[in-house]
Structures are given as C-alpha cells and as structure tokens.
DRENDO-1510 file (C-alpha; in Angstrom, 1 decimal, always signed):
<recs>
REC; n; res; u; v; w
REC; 1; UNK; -64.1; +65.9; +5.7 .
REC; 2; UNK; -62.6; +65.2; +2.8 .
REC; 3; UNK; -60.0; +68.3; +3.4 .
REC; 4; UNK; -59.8; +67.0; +6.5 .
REC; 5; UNK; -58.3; +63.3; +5.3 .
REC; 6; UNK; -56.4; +64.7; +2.5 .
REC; 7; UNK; -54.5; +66.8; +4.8 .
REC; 8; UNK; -53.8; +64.0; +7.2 .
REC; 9; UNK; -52.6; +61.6; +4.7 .
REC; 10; UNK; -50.1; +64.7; +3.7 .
REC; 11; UNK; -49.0; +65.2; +7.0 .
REC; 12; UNK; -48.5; +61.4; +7.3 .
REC; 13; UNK; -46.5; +61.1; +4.0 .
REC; 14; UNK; -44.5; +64.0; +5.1 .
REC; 15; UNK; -43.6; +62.2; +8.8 .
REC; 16; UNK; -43.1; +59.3; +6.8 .
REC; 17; UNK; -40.8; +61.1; +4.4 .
REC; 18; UNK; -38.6; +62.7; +7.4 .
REC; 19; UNK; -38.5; +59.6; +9.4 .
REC; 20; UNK; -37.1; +57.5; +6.2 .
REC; 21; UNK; -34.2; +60.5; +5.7 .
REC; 22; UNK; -33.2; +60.5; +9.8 .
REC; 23; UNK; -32.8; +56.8; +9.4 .
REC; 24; UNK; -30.3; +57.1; +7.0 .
REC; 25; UNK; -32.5; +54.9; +4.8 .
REC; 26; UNK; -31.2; +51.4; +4.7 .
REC; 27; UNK; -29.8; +51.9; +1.1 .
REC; 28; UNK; -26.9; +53.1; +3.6 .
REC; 29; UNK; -26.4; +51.0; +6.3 .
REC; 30; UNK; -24.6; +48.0; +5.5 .
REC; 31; UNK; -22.1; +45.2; +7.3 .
REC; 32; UNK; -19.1; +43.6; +6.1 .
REC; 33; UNK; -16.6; +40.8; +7.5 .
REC; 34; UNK; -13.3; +41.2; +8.9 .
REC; 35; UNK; -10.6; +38.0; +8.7 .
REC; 36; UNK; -6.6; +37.2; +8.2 .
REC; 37; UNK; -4.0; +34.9; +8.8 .
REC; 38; UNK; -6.1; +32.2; +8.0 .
REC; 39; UNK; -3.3; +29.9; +6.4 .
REC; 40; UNK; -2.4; +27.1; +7.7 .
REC; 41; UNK; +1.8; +26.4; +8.2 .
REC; 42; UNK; +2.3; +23.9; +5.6 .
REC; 43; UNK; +1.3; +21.3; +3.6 .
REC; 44; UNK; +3.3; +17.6; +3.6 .
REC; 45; UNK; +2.0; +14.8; +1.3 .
REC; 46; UNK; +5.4; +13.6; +1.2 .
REC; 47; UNK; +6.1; +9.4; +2.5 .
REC; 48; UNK; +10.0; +9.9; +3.1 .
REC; 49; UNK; +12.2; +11.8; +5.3 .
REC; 50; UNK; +14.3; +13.9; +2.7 .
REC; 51; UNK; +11.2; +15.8; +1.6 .
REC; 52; UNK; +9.9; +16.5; +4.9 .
REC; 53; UNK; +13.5; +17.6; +5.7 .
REC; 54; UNK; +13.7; +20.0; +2.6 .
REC; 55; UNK; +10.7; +21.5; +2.9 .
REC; 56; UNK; +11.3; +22.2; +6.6 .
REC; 57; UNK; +14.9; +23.9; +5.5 .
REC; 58; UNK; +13.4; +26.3; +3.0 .
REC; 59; UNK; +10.7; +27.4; +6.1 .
REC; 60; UNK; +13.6; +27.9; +8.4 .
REC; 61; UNK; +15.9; +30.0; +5.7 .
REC; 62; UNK; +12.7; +32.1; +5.2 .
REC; 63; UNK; +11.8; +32.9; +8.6 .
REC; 64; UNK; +15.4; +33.5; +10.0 .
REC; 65; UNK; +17.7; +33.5; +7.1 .
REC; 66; UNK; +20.6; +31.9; +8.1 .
REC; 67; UNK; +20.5; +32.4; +12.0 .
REC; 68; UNK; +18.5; +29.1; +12.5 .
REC; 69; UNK; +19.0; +25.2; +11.6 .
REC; 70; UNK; +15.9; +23.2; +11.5 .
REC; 71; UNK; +16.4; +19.3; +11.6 .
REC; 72; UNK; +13.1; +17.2; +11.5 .
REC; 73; UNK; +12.1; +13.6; +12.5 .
REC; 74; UNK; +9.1; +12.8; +11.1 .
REC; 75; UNK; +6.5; +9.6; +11.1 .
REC; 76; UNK; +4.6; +7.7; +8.8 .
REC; 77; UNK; +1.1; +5.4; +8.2 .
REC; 78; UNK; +2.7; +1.8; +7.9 .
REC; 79; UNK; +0.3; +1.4; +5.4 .
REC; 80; UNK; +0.0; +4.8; +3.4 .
REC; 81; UNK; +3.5; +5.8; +4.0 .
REC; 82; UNK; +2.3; +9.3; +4.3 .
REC; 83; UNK; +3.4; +11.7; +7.1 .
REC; 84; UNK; +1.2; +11.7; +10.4 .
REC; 85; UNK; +3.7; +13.8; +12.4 .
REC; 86; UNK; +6.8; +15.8; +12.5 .
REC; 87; UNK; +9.6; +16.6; +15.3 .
REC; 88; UNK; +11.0; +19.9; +14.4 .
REC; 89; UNK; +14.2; +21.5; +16.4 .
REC; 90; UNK; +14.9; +24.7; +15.5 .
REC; 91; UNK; +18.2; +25.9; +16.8 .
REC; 92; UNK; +19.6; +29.8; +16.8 .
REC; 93; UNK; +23.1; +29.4; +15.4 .
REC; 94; UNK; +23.9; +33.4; +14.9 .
REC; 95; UNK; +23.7; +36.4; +16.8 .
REC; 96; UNK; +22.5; +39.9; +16.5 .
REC; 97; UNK; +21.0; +41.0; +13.5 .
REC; 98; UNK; +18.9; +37.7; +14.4 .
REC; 99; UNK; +15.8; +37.3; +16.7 .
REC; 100; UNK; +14.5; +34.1; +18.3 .
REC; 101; UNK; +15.0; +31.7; +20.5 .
REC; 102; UNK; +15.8; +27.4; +20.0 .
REC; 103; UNK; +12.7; +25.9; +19.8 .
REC; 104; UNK; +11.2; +22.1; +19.7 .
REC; 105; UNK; +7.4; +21.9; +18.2 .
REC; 106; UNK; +5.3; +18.9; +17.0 .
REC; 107; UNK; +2.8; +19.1; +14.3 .
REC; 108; UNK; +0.5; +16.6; +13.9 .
REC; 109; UNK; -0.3; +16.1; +10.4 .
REC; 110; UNK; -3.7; +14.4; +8.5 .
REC; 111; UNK; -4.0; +14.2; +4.8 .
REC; 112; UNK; -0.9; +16.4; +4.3 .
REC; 113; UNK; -2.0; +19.5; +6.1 .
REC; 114; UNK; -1.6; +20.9; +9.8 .
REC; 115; UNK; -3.9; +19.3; +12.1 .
REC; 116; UNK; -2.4; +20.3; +15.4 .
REC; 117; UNK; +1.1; +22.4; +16.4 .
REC; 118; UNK; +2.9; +22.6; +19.4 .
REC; 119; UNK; +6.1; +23.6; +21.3 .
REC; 120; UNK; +7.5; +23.0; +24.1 .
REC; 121; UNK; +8.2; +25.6; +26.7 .
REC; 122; UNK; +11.5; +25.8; +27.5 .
REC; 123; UNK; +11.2; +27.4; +30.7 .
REC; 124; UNK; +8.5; +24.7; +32.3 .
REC; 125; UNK; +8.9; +21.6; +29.7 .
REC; 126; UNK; +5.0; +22.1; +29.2 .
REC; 127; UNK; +4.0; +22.0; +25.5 .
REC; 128; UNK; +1.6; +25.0; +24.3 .
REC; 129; UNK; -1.1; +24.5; +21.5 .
REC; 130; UNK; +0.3; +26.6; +19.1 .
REC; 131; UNK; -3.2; +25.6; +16.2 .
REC; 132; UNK; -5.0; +23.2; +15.4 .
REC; 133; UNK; -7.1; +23.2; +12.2 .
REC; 134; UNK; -10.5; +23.0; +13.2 .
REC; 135; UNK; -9.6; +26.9; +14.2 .
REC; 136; UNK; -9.4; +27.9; +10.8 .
REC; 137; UNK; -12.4; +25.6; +9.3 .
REC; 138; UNK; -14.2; +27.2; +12.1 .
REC; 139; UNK; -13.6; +30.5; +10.4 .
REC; 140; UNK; -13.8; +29.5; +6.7 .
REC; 141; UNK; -17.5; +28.0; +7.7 .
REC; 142; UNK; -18.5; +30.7; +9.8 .
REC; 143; UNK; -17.3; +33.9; +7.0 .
REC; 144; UNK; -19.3; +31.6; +4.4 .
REC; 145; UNK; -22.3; +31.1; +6.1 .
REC; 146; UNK; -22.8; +34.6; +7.6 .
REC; 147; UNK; -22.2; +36.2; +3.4 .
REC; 148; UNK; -24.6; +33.6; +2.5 .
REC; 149; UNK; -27.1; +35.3; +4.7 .
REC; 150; UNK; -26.3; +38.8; +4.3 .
REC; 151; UNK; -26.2; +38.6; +0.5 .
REC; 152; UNK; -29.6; +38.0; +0.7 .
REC; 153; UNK; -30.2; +41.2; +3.3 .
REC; 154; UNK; -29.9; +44.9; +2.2 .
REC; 155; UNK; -27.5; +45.3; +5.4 .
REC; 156; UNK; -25.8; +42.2; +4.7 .
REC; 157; UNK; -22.8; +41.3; +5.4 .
REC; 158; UNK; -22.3; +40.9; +1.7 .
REC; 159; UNK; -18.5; +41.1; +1.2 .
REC; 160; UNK; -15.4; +40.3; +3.6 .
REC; 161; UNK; -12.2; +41.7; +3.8 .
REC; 162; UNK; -8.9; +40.2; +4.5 .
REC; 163; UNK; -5.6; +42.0; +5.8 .
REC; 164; UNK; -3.0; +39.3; +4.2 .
REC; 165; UNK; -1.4; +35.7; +4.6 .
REC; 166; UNK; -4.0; +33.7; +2.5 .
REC; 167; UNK; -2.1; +31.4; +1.4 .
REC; 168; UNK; +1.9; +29.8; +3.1 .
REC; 169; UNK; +4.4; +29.6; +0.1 .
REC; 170; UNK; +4.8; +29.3; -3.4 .
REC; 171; UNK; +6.9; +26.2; -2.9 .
REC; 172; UNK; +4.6; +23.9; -4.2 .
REC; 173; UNK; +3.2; +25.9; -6.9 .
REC; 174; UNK; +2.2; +29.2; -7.6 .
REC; 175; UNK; -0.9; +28.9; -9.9 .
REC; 176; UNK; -4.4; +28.4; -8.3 .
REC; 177; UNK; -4.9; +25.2; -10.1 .
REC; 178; UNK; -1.4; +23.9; -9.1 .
REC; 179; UNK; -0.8; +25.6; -5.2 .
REC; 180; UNK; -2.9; +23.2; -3.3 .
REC; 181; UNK; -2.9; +26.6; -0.6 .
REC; 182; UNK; -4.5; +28.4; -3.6 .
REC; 183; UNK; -6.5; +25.4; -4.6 .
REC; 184; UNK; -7.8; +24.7; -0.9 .
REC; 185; UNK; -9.3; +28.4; -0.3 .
REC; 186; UNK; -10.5; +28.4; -3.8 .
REC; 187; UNK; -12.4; +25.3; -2.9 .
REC; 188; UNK; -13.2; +26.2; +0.8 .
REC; 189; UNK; -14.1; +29.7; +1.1 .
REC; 190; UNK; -13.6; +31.8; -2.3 .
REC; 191; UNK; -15.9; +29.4; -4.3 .
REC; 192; UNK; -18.4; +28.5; -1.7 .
REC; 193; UNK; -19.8; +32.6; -1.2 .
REC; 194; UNK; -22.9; +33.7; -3.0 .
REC; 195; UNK; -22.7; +34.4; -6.7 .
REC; 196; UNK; -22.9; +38.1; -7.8 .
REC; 197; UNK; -21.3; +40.8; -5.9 .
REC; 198; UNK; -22.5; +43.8; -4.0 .
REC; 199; UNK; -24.0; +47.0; -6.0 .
REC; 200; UNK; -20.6; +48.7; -7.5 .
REC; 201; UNK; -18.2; +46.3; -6.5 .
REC; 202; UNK; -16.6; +43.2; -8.6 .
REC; 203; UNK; -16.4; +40.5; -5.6 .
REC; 204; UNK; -17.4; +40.0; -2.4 .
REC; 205; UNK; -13.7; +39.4; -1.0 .
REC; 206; UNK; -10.8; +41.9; -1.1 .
REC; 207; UNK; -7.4; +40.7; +0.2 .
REC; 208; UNK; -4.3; +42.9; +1.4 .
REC; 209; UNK; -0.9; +41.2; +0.3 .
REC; 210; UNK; +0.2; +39.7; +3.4 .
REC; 211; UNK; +4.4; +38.6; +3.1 .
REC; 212; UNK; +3.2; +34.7; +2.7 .
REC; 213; UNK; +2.0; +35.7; -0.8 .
REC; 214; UNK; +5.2; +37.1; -2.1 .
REC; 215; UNK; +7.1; +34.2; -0.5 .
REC; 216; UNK; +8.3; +32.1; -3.6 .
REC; 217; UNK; +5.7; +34.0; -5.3 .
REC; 218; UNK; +7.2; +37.4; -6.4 .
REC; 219; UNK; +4.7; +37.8; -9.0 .
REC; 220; UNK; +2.1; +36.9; -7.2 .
REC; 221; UNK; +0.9; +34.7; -9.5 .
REC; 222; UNK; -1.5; +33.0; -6.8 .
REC; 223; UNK; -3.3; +35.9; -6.0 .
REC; 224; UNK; -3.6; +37.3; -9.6 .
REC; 225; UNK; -4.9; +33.7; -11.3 .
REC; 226; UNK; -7.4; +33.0; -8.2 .
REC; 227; UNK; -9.0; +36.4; -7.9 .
REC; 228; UNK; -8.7; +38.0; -11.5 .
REC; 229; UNK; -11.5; +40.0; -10.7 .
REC; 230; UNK; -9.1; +42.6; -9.0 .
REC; 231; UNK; -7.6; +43.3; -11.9 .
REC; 232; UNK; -8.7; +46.0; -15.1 .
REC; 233; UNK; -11.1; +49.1; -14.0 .
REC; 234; UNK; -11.9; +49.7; -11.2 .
REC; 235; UNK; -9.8; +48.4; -9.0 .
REC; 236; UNK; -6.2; +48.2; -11.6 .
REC; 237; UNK; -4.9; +45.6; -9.0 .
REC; 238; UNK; -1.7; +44.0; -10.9 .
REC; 239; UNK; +2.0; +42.4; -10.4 .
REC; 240; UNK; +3.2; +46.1; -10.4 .
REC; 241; UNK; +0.5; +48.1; -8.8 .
REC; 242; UNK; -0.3; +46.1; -5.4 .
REC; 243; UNK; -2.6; +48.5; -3.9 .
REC; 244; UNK; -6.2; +49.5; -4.7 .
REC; 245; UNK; -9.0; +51.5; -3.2 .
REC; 246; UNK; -12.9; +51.6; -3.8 .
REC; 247; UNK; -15.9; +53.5; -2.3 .
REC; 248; UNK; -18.9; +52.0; -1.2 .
REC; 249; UNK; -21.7; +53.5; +0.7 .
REC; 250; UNK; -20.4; +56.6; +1.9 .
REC; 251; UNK; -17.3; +55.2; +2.8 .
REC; 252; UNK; -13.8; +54.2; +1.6 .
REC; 253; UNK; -11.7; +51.5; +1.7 .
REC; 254; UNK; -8.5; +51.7; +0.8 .
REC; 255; UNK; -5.6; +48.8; +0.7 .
REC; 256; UNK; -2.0; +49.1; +1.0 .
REC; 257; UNK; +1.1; +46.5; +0.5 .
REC; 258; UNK; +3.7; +45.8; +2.9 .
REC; 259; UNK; +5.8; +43.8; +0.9 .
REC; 260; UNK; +7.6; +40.9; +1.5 .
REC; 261; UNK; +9.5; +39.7; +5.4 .
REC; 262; UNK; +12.8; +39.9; +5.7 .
REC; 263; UNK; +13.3; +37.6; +8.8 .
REC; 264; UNK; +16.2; +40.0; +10.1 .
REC; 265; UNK; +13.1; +42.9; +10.5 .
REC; 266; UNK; +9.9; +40.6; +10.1 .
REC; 267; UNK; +8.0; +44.1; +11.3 .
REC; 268; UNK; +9.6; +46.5; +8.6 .
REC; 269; UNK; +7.9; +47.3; +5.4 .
REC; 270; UNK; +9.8; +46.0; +2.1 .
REC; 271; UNK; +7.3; +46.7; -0.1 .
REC; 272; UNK; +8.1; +47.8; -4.5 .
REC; 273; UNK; +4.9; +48.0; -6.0 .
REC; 274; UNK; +4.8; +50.7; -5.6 .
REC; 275; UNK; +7.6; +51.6; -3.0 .
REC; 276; UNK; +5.9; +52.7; +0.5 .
REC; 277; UNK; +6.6; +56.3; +0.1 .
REC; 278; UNK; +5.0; +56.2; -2.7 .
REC; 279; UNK; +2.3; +54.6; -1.3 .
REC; 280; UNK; +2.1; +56.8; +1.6 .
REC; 281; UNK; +1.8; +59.9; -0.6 .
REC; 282; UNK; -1.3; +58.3; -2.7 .
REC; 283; UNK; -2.5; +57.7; +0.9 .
REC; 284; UNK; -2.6; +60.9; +2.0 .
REC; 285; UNK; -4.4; +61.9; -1.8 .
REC; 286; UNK; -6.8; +59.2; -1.3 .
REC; 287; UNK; -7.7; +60.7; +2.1 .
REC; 288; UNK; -8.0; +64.0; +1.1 .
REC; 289; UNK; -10.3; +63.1; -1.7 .
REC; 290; UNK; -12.3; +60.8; +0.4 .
REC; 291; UNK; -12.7; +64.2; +2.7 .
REC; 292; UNK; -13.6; +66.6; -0.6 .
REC; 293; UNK; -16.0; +64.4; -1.5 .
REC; 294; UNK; -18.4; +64.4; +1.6 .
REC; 295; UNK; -17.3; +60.7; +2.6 .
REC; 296; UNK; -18.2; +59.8; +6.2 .
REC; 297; UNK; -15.0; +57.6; +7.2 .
REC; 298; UNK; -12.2; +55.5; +5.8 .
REC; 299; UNK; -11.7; +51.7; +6.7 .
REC; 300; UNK; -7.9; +50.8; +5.4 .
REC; 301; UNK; -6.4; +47.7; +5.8 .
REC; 302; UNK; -2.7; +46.7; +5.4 .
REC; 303; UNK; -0.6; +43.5; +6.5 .
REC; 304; UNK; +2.0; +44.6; +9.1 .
REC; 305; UNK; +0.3; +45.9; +11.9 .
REC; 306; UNK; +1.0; +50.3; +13.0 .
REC; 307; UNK; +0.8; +49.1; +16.5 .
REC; 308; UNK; +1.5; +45.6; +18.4 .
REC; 309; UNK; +2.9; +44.4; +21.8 .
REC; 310; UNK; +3.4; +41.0; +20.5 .
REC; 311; UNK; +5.9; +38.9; +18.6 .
REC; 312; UNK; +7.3; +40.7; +15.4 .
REC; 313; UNK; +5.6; +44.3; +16.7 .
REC; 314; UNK; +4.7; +47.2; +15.6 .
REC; 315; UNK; +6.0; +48.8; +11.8 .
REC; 316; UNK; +9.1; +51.3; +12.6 .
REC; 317; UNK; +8.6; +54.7; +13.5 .
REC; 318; UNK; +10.4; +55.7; +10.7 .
REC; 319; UNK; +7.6; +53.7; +8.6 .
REC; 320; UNK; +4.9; +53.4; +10.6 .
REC; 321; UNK; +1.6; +55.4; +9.0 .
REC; 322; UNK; -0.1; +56.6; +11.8 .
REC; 323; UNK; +1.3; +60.4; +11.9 .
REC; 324; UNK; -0.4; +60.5; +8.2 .
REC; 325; UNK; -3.5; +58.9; +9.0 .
REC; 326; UNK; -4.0; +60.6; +12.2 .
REC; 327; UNK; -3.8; +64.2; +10.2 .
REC; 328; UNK; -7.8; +62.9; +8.9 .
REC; 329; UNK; -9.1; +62.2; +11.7 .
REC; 330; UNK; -10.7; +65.3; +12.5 .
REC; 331; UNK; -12.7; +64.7; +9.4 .
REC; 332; UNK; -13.4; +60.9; +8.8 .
REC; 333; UNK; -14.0; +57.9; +11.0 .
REC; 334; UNK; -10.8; +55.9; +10.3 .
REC; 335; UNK; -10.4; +52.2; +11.4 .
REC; 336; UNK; -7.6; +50.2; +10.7 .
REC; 337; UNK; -7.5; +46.5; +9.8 .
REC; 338; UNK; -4.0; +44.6; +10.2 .
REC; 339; UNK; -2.2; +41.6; +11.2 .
REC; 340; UNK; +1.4; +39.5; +10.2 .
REC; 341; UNK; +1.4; +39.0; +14.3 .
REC; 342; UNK; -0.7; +36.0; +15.2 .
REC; 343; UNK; -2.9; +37.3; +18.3 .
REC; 344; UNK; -5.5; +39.9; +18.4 .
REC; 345; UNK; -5.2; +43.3; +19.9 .
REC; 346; UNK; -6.7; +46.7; +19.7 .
REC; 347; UNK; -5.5; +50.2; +19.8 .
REC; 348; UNK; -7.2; +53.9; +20.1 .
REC; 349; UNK; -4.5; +56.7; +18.9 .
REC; 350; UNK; -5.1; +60.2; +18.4 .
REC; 351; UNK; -8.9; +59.4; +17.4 .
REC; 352; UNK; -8.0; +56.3; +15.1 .
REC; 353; UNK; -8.9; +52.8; +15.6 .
REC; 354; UNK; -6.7; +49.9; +15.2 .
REC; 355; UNK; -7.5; +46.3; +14.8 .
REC; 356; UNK; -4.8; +43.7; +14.8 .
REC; 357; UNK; -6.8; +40.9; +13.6 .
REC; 358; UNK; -4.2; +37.8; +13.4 .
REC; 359; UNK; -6.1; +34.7; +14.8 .
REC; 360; UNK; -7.8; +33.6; +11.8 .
REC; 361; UNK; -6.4; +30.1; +11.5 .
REC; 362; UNK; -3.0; +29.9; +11.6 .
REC; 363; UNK; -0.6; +29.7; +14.6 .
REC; 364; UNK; -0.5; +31.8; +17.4 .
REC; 365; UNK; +1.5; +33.9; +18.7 .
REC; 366; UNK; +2.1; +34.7; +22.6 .
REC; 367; UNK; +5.6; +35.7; +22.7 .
REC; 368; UNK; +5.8; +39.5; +23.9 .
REC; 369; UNK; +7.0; +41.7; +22.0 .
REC; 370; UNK; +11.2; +42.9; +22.5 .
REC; 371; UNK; +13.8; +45.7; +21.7 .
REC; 372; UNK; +14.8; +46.5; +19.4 .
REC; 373; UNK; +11.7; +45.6; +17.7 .
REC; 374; UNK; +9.2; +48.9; +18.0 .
REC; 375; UNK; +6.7; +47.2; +20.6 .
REC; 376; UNK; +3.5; +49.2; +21.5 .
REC; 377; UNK; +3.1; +49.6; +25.5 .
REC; 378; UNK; +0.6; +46.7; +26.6 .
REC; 379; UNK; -0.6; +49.3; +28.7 .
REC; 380; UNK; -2.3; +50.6; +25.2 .
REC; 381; UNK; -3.4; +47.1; +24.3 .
REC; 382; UNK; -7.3; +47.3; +25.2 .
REC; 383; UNK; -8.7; +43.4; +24.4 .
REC; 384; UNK; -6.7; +41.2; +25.9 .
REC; 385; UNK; -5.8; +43.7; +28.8 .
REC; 386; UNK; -4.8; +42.1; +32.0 .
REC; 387; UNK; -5.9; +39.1; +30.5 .
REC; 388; UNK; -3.7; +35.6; +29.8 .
REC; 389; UNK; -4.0; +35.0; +26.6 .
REC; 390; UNK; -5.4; +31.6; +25.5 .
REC; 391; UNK; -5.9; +29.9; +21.7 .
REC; 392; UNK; -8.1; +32.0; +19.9 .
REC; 393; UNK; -9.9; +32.0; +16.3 .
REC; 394; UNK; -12.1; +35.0; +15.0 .
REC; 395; UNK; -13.6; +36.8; +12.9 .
REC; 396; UNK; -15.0; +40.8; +12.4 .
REC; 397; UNK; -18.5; +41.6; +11.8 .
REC; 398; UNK; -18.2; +45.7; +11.4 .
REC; 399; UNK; -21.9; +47.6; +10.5 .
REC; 400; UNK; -22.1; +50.4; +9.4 .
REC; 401; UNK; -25.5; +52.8; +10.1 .
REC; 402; UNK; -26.2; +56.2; +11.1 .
REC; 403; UNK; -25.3; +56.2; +14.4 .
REC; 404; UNK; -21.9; +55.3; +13.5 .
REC; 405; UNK; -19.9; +51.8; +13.2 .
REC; 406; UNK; -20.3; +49.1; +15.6 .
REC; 407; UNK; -17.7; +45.9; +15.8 .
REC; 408; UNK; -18.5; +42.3; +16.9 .
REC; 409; UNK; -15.4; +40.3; +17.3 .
REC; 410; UNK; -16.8; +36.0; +17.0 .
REC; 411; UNK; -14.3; +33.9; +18.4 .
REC; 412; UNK; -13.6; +30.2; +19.2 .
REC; 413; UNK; -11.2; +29.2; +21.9 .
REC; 414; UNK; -11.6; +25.6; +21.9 .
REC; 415; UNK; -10.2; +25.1; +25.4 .
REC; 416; UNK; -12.4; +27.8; +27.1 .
REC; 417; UNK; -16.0; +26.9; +29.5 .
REC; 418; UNK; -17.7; +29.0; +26.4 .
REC; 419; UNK; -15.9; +27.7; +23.0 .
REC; 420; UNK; -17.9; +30.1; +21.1 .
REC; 421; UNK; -18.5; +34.1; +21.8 .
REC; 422; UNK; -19.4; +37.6; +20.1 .
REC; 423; UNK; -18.4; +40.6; +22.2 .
REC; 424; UNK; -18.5; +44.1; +20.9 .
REC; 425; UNK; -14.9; +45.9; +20.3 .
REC; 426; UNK; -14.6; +49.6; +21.6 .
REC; 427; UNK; -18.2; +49.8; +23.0 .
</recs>
C-alpha cells in the first residue's frame, strides 16, 4: 500500500506539474492600461480680457499658423473677477497650404480650467459638446483605481501606458512645479498610483511624446522634471534621445516620437530626436531582436496615429510605418497604440492591430477626415462602424495570458441610456 500511495502522490505531482506549465503559470500572464489625450485645452486664471485674448492668439498661431484669427469675448465672477466663460471665433483668413473651416465655440470655464466646450455647427446652428471635464476626471479616477487594485494582483494591471498629449503647452511654464498642466497630472494621476513598480520596470506609467509636449516646450523639460525615472539605464530616455523600449513578460514594448505639429500637416511626422528614419531603422532592429530572442509579440505605441478616418488622419504614406511593422507579423503579435486625432477607431492590416485611442479627456473630434490629408477608408474603421459617433471617454484594459491578448475598451458617454460600458475590441 505504501507503493501504492507513493506512486499516486507522484503521479499527482507530476499532473500537477504539467497542468502549472500549460497554464502558462501566472508569473506570465499579466494586464496593463491603455490611455491618451487626456489634457484638457487650456488653463485661464486670468480676470481681464487682454490675457484671455493673448493666450487665445498663441493657441490659434499654433494650430494654424497664420491661416486663422481668433478674437475672444470672455466673462467674469463680479466678485472674483476671474473668467467663467469665453466666446471664441476663429476665422480662416488664407488658403491652401491651410486646413479648417471658421468656427464659433464656447468654453465654460471653473477655477481656470475647461469645464465644458462647444461649437456651433455651421451647417444647422446647433451647438455640439465638444468636452467637458468630468470626461477626463472620469479617466484619471478610473486608471488610478483599477492600478491600485492590480498592483496588489500578480495579473494586475500594474502599469499604464500612454500614447501622448499629457499635458496642453508650455506657455505657462515648463517645469513640473511651475506648469500647473504638469502640476495637475502630477497631483491627479502620477502621484496618486501605488508606490513601487512592477518586477524590472522603473514606474508604473510610460508616456509616448505627443506634439502638446514639445509645444513651447522644446526640451521637454515637463516631461523630463515630472518623470525622471525615464531617464539613466534602462530606459536612456532624454532631451536628445526621445524614444525607448523595454521587455516585460515575454513581450516588448517599444515607443517612438512623432515630433512636434506643424499645423500646415498636423498628420506628418516632424520628429529630431532622433530623426524618424532613424527611428524606423532602430525599429526594425528592435523587432528583429524581439523575434531572435523567443519574444511572443510587440505592443508599440507612438502619437500620430498609421491609420485614421478622422480629423488630421492617418501619417503619410511616405512616413507611415506600417510596411515595416507588417514585415514581423508572421512572427510576433503586434498591436499598435496611437492617437493626436480625438476619437477612437480600430484597424486590422496585414495581421497588425491598430488602436487609435484619442478620447481620453480632451476634446473630440467628429470631423471626417479630407484630401489631401492621407484618410483611411471608413470602410476599414471597425468600432464605430456604421455608427454616429457620440462624446466619448475611455480607457484600455489589454491582458495578456496564454491564449493570447484580450482588449476591454471602458468608456463613458455621458449623454448615452448607459453612461458607463466595457466591451471587448476585436473579439
């Protein structure tokens, strides 16, 4: 008998054993969050007209150089003198290279920041909610809470990625302590996830430069004094070296820089540090490594989005990475994480997944898409569909197991019968 039990408790370990290794063991299974676009259009604790006027100037010279004027009206607390709303016209006073159309918008305005935006259609007269800021808290509180939990799991999600526009401008300061942009996500989301950081990794957030970072900002001095922990080994983040990669769990991840907009080509990438050739041959290396190496997929995330039917669209053909990326398919599982266009939207090419994920707080974007921008077909675009789309906020939960990766989009649309959803992206 006693054979007989010592044999059985082998045969169990050994079950045991093989059942632990076809799980994948849980040591490699893990989750992470997905977010971007999250700042908010401006920040005005100003109690006279000339500021509110000069700030609104230097917004319009960014976004369309000198094809636009932007005159304001704005009003003010009798008793604080402090802005509570803003009449902006923005008129189109050049042709071709320049895109747009005149516009009139309102933005309500509480404690200096954004509290609701919206423009007039010029078509109906009807005014379209273009944000309002409960969209973003939404999302900071929602990212915050969900790494509080997972930090505590060994699937989490313990870390969140973000594919650029943090912060609005440099305008009012570029340093964490002195940019009240810097100094609200400090205080709102960077500062309020768990201590420590995931095994092998510094952090538990890892931006993309989005175009709003360089603005009045060219040395990125906002990113570099509020997350110092992506620079030095081994990420070597810096002023001239804007792109990093890291491995965790079998698989890569792998960030690129756009560079700055130039409102003439807000799709195009501009980016020096280094140039994007150059950053499309350390690309293809990184790939090719993460395939030598026995790595199971690549998740890479960069600010102008490959594909998009919306707004500023797609990066040009004679940029655009997907010919490169597509070459690794074959051999790793590669998702892509963008955004720059305000809207969400989803794309399958040549066995690669795209995510434009722009609806993280700030304003959004329902303008299709026009020559001779490079729009995507909506015919490719596989979320919204035949949809209308409506004011949305979300977030990404991705997991990672075994059986492969699995993506649940939450999302708030405030005016909807059900506010608050998760449904799974390409099922």
């Amino acid at each position: 008998m006693t054979s007989f039990f010592r044999a059985a408790a082998a045969a169990i370990s050994f079950l045991i054993f093989l059942a632990a290794c076809g799980s994948g063991a849980t040591d490699r299974d893990f989750s992470f969050i997905v977010f971007g676009d999250t700042r908010l259009p401006g920040y005005l604790p100003y109690n006279d007209a000339a500021s509110v006027q000069q700030f609104f100037e230097q917004v319009g010279s960014y976004a369309g150089g000198p094809c636009v004027t932007v005159t304001t009206a704005p009003s003010f607390d009798p008793v604080t003198r402090q802005v509570t709303q803003v009449e902006i016209d923005t008129q189109i006073v050049k042709a071709a290279p320049c895109h747009g159309t005149p516009a009139k918008t309102i933005m309500d305005v509480s404690n200096g920041w954004p509290d609701k935006l919206q423009r007039q259609d010029e078509a109906t007269g009807m005014w379209i909610q273009l944000l309002r800021a409960d969209g973003q808290k939404w999302v900071y509180e929602q990212v915050v809470e969900e790494i509080g939990r997972g930090a505590q799991r060994p699937e989490g999600p313990a870390f969140a990625l973000h594919t650029g526009d943090v912060t609005y401008s440099g305008y009012q300061g570029t340093q964490r302590d002195v940019s009240p942009y810097w100094r609200d996500f400090n205080e709102r989301l960077l500062s309020q996830l768990p201590p420590g950081a995931p095994d092998g990794l510094p952090a538990r957030f890892f931006p993309a430069l989005g175009n709003h970072e360089t603005w009045l900002d060219p040395d990125i001095e906002g990113v570099l004094s509020t997350m110092p922990y992506l620079t030095g080994a081994p990420l070597d983040f810096s002023r001239t070296n804007r792109i990093y990669k890291f491995d965790y769990r079998g698989s890569r991840f792998i960030f690129l820089d756009t560079g700055d907009m130039h409102p003439d080509d807000p799709a195009r990438v501009h980016s020096q540090y280094p140039a994007w050739e150059r950053q499309m041959e350390m690309l293809a290396a990184w790939l090719a490594e993460a395939r030598k190496s026995g790595l199971n997929r690549a998740f890479i995330t960069f600010h102008n989005p490959a594909f998009a039917t919306t707004g500023a669209g797609a990066i040009p053909a004679d940029q655009n990475p997907h010919r490169l990326i597509a070459q690794f398919a074959a051999d790793l599982d590669i998702i892509v994480f963008n955004g720059h266009v305000h809207t969400t939207e989803l794309f399958e090419k040549d066995g690669v997944r795209y995510l434009l994920l722009g609806n993280g707080g700030g304003e959004q974007d329902y303008s299709p898409c026009e020559p001779p921008r490079n729009c995507t077909s909506r015919d490719d675009e596989l979320y919204w569909k035949s949809e209308n789309r409506v004011e949305e906020y979300n977030y990404l939960v991705v997991t990672v197991s075994q059986g492969g990766v699995q993506m649940k989009l939450r999302r708030y649309r405030p005016e909807a019968a059900t506010p608050f959803e998760t449904v799974e992206l390409f099922r």
